[in-house]
C-alpha positions in Angstrom: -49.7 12.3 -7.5 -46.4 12.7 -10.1 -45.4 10.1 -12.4 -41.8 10.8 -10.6 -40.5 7.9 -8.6 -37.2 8.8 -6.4 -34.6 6.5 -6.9 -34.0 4.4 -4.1 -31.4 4.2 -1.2 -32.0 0.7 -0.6 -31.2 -1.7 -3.0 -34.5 -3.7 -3.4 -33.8 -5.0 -6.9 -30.2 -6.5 -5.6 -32.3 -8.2 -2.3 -34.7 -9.8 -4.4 -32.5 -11.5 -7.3 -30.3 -12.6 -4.1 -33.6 -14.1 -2.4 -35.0 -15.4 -5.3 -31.2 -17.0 -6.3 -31.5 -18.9 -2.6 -34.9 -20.5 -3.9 -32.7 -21.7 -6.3 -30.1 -22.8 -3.5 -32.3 -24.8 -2.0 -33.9 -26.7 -4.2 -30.9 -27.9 -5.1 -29.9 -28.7 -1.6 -32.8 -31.1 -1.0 -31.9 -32.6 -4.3 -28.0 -33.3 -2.9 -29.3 -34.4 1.1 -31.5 -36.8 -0.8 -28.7 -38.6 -2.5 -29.0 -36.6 -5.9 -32.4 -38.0 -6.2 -35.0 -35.8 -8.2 -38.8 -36.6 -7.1 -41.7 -37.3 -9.6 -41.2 -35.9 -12.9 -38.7 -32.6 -11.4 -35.6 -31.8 -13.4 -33.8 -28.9 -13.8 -32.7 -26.6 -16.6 -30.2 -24.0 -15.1 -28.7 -21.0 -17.2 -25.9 -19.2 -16.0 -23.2 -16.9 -17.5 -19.9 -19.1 -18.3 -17.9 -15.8 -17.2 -19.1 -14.6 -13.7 -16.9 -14.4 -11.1 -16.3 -17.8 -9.7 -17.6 -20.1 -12.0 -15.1 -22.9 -13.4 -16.2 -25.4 -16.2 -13.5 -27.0 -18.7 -12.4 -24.3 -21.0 -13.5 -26.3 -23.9 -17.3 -25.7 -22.3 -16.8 -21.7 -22.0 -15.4 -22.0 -25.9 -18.8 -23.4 -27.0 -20.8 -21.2 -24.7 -18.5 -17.4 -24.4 -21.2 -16.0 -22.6 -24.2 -18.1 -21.1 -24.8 -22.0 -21.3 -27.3 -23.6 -20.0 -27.7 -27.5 -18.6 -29.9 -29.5 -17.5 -30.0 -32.0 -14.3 -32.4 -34.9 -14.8 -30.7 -38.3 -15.7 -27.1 -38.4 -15.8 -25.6 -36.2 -12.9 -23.7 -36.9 -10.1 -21.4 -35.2 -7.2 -24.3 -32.7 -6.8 -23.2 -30.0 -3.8 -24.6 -27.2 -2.7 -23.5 -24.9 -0.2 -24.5 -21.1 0.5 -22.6 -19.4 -2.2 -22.3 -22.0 -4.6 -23.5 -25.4 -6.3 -21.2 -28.1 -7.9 -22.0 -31.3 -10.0 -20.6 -33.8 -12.5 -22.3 -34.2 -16.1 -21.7 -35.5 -19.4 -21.1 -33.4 -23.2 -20.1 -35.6 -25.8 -19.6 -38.3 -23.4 -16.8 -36.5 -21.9 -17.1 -35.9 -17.6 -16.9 -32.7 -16.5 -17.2 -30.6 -12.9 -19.3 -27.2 -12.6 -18.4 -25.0 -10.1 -21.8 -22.2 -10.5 -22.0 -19.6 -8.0 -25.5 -18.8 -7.6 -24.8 -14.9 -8.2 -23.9 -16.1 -12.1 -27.8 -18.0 -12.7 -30.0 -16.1 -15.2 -32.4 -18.8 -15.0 -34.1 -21.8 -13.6 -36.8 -23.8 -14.8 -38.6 -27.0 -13.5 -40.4 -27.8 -17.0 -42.4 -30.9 -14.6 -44.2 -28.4 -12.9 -43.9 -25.3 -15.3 -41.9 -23.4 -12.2 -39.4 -20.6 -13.6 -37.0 -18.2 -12.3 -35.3 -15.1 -14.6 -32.5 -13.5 -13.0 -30.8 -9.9 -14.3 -27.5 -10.8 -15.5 -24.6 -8.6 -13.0 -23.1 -7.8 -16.1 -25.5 -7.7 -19.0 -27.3 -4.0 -18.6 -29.8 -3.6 -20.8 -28.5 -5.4 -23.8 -30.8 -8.2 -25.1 -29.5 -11.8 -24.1 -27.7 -13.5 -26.7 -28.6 -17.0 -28.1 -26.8 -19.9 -27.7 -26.9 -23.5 -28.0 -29.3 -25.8 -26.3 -28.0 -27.9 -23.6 -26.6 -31.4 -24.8 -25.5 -32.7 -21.5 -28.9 -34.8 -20.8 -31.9 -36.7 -22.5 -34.1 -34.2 -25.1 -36.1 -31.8 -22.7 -40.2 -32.6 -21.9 -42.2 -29.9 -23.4 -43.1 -27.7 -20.6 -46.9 -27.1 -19.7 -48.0 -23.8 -21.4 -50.5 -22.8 -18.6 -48.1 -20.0 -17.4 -48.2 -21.2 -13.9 -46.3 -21.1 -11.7 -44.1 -18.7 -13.3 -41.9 -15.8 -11.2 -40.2 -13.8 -13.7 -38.4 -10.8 -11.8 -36.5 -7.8 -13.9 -35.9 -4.7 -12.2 -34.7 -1.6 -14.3 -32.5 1.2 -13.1 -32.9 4.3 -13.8 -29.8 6.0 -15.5 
Protein backbone atom coordinates (compact mmCIF):
# COMPACT_ATOMS: atom_id res chain seq x y z
CA UNK A 1 0.00 0.00 0.00
CA UNK A 2 1.54 3.83 -1.11
CA UNK A 3 1.47 6.59 1.13
CA UNK A 4 -0.26 8.33 -2.14
CA UNK A 5 -3.87 9.29 -1.69
CA UNK A 6 -5.71 10.53 -5.16
CA UNK A 7 -7.29 13.54 -4.78
CA UNK A 8 -10.87 13.39 -4.79
CA UNK A 9 -13.77 14.06 -7.30
CA UNK A 10 -16.19 14.43 -4.78
CA UNK A 11 -16.05 17.10 -2.43
CA UNK A 12 -16.26 15.36 0.94
CA UNK A 13 -14.62 18.17 2.92
CA UNK A 14 -17.30 20.85 1.45
CA UNK A 15 -20.30 18.08 2.50
CA UNK A 16 -19.23 17.81 5.83
CA UNK A 17 -18.55 21.59 6.97
CA UNK A 18 -22.14 22.11 5.17
CA UNK A 19 -23.60 19.09 7.43
CA UNK A 20 -21.93 19.95 10.39
CA UNK A 21 -23.02 24.04 9.74
CA UNK A 22 -26.90 22.54 9.77
CA UNK A 23 -26.09 21.06 13.34
CA UNK A 24 -25.58 24.44 13.91
CA UNK A 25 -28.94 25.41 12.09
CA UNK A 26 -30.75 23.58 14.10
CA UNK A 27 -29.91 24.13 17.30
CA UNK A 28 -30.63 27.34 16.79
CA UNK A 29 -34.04 26.62 15.37
CA UNK A 30 -35.34 24.88 18.44
CA UNK A 31 -34.00 27.77 20.34
CA UNK A 32 -36.33 30.42 18.08
CA UNK A 33 -39.72 27.72 17.96
CA UNK A 34 -39.26 27.75 21.64
CA UNK A 35 -39.78 31.45 22.04
CA UNK A 36 -35.85 32.24 22.21
CA UNK A 37 -35.73 30.24 25.31
CA UNK A 38 -32.29 28.37 26.04
CA UNK A 39 -32.75 25.10 28.30
CA UNK A 40 -30.69 24.26 31.49
CA UNK A 41 -27.43 25.92 31.56
CA UNK A 42 -27.04 25.98 27.19
CA UNK A 43 -25.70 29.17 25.68
CA UNK A 44 -24.05 29.85 22.71
CA UNK A 45 -20.83 31.31 21.66
CA UNK A 46 -20.87 31.65 17.69
CA UNK A 47 -17.76 32.92 15.65
CA UNK A 48 -18.18 33.93 12.23
CA UNK A 49 -16.15 35.98 9.69
CA UNK A 50 -17.65 39.71 9.69
CA UNK A 51 -16.90 39.68 5.74
CA UNK A 52 -18.56 36.56 4.18
CA UNK A 53 -20.91 36.92 1.71
CA UNK A 54 -24.16 37.81 3.17
CA UNK A 55 -23.55 38.70 6.50
CA UNK A 56 -24.86 42.37 7.61
CA UNK A 57 -23.93 43.78 11.19
CA UNK A 58 -23.71 47.73 11.83
CA UNK A 59 -20.52 48.81 10.24
CA UNK A 60 -19.28 50.17 13.42
CA UNK A 61 -19.29 46.08 14.52
CA UNK A 62 -17.24 45.00 11.27
CA UNK A 63 -14.72 48.14 12.32
CA UNK A 64 -14.03 46.54 15.69
CA UNK A 65 -13.94 43.00 14.32
CA UNK A 66 -12.33 43.36 10.22
CA UNK A 67 -12.26 39.79 9.99
CA UNK A 68 -14.04 37.46 12.62
CA UNK A 69 -16.09 38.38 15.80
CA UNK A 70 -17.56 36.28 17.81
CA UNK A 71 -20.95 36.64 20.20
CA UNK A 72 -22.53 34.98 22.46
CA UNK A 73 -26.43 34.12 23.01
CA UNK A 74 -27.28 33.51 26.61
CA UNK A 75 -29.04 36.44 28.44
CA UNK A 76 -29.89 39.39 26.43
CA UNK A 77 -31.10 38.36 22.83
CA UNK A 78 -33.99 38.69 21.10
CA UNK A 79 -35.68 38.44 17.44
CA UNK A 80 -33.78 35.05 17.17
CA UNK A 81 -34.67 33.54 13.35
CA UNK A 82 -33.41 30.91 11.67
CA UNK A 83 -34.14 29.67 8.45
CA UNK A 84 -32.12 27.25 5.97
CA UNK A 85 -29.44 29.56 4.89
CA UNK A 86 -29.33 31.83 7.50
CA UNK A 87 -29.87 32.95 11.26
CA UNK A 88 -30.86 36.47 12.57
CA UNK A 89 -31.04 38.07 16.09
CA UNK A 90 -30.97 41.29 18.19
CA UNK A 91 -28.09 41.87 20.88
CA UNK A 92 -26.52 44.52 22.79
CA UNK A 93 -22.59 46.19 22.52
CA UNK A 94 -22.18 49.03 24.64
CA UNK A 95 -25.70 49.16 25.24
CA UNK A 96 -26.44 50.00 21.73
CA UNK A 97 -29.16 47.35 19.78
CA UNK A 98 -28.07 45.89 16.86
CA UNK A 99 -29.49 43.08 14.08
CA UNK A 100 -27.16 40.12 12.76
CA UNK A 101 -27.85 38.85 9.65
CA UNK A 102 -25.06 35.37 9.80
CA UNK A 103 -25.29 33.06 6.99
CA UNK A 104 -24.35 29.78 8.24
CA UNK A 105 -21.67 29.31 5.29
CA UNK A 106 -19.70 32.42 7.29
CA UNK A 107 -19.51 30.27 11.17
CA UNK A 108 -15.96 29.21 12.08
CA UNK A 109 -17.26 28.05 15.25
CA UNK A 110 -19.80 27.03 17.79
CA UNK A 111 -19.47 26.23 21.30
CA UNK A 112 -22.08 25.17 24.02
CA UNK A 113 -19.49 25.86 27.12
CA UNK A 114 -22.78 24.16 29.38
CA UNK A 115 -22.13 20.95 28.00
CA UNK A 116 -18.53 21.34 26.61
CA UNK A 117 -20.15 20.75 22.81
CA UNK A 118 -17.91 22.44 19.95
CA UNK A 119 -17.94 22.86 16.38
CA UNK A 120 -14.67 24.33 14.14
CA UNK A 121 -15.48 25.12 10.72
CA UNK A 122 -12.63 25.94 7.76
CA UNK A 123 -13.01 29.45 6.97
CA UNK A 124 -14.14 29.74 2.78
CA UNK A 125 -11.66 32.25 2.61
CA UNK A 126 -8.95 31.79 5.11
CA UNK A 127 -6.51 28.93 3.32
CA UNK A 128 -4.03 27.93 5.34
CA UNK A 129 -3.18 31.07 7.15
CA UNK A 130 -3.43 30.93 10.95
CA UNK A 131 -6.67 32.64 12.36
CA UNK A 132 -6.12 35.95 13.65
CA UNK A 133 -7.06 37.21 17.20
CA UNK A 134 -9.57 39.33 18.09
CA UNK A 135 -11.47 40.65 20.82
CA UNK A 136 -13.72 38.69 23.07
CA UNK A 137 -17.29 39.07 22.75
CA UNK A 138 -18.93 41.98 24.94
CA UNK A 139 -22.43 41.61 23.92
CA UNK A 140 -23.47 39.31 27.03
CA UNK A 141 -22.66 38.44 30.75
CA UNK A 142 -18.76 37.13 31.36
CA UNK A 143 -18.64 33.53 29.78
CA UNK A 144 -18.86 30.17 32.33
CA UNK A 145 -15.51 28.40 32.22
CA UNK A 146 -16.16 25.52 29.97
CA UNK A 147 -15.63 21.85 31.37
CA UNK A 148 -12.03 20.73 30.39
CA UNK A 149 -13.04 17.02 29.95
CA UNK A 150 -12.70 17.38 26.11
CA UNK A 151 -16.00 15.85 25.56
CA UNK A 152 -18.14 16.25 23.48
CA UNK A 153 -15.85 17.99 21.14
CA UNK A 154 -16.15 17.63 17.02
CA UNK A 155 -13.43 19.53 15.62
CA UNK A 156 -13.41 19.05 11.74
CA UNK A 157 -10.37 20.52 9.36
CA UNK A 158 -9.91 19.14 6.13
CA UNK A 159 -6.66 20.04 4.10
CA UNK A 160 -6.37 20.26 0.35
CA UNK A 161 -3.85 19.20 -1.36
CA UNK A 162 -2.14 21.92 -3.58
Amino acid sequence: MTGNVPDSLIPYDEIVQEALRAVVGRVLGSVADSGGNLPGGHHFYITFKTHAPGVDIPQRLIDRFPDEMTIVLQHRFWDLKVDDNRFSVGLSFNQVPAMLNIPFSAITGFHDPAVNFELRFQAADGGDEPEPQHDEAENDEPPAKPVEDGSNVVSVDFKRKK
